[in-house]
N, C-alpha and C positions, 0 to 999 in steps of 0.2 A: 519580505516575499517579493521575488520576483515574476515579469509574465514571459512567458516563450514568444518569440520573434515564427510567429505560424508560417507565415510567407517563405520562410528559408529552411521551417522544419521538413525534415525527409518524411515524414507522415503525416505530413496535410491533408493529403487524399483520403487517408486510413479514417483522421479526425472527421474531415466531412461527411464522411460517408456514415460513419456508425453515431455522429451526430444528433443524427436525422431519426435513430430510433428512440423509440419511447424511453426505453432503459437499454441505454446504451453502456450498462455495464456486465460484467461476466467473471465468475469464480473458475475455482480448480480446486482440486480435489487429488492429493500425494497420499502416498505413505511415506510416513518418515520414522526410522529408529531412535527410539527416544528412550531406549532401556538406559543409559548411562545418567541421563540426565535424574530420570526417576529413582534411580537407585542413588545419588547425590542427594534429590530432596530428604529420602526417608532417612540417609545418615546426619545429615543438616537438620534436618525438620523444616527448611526453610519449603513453603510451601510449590506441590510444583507446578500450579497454575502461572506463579510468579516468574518462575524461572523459564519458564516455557514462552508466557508473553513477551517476555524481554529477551530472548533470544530471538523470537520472532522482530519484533521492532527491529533489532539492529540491524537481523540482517535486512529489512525490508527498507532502511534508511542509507545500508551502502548501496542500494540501488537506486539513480537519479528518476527513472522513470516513476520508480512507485512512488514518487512525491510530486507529480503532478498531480492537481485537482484543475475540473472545470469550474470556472468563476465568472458568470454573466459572460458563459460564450468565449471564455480566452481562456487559452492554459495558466494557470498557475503555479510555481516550481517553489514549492517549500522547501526551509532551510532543513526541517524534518517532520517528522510526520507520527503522529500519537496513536495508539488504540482507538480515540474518539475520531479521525481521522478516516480511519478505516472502515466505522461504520456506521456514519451518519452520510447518506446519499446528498450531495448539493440539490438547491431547489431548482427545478430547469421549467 
């Protein structure tokens, strides 16, 4: 794991700022078409919570951002980033 160089990050300001809130974090909420993929599990049988997770991860690991975590106050940049990653909040 490496840490982010804040001082030169382009959203240092953004970081301070939302910092400073208690829960400084925030979802969203898409629709996404997912009939191909469910129509795969039921011919598979593979299950498709499985396949749905794992497509999420991936694509949330080819984004660099979504593998930052805060850690004692610094960015973090994981090499990637887990389901358990996703939703356990760090302690602040």
């Amino acid at each position: 794991m490496k840490y982010l160089d804040i001082n030169t990050w382009n959203r240092k300001q953004h970081f301070e700022h939302f910092s400073k809130f208690v829960d400084p974090y925030f979802g969203v909420v898409v629709d996404v078409d997912v009939t191909n993929t469910y129509l795969f599990s039921k011919k598979t049988t593979i299950p498709f919570f499985a396949l749905y997770l794992h497509a999420c991860m991936k694509a949330i690991n080819s984004v660099e951002n979504l593998k930052y975590r805060i850690i004692d106050d610094k960015i973090a940049i994981h090499e990637s980033v887990s389901y358990t990653h996703l939703t356990l909040p760090t302690n602040r």
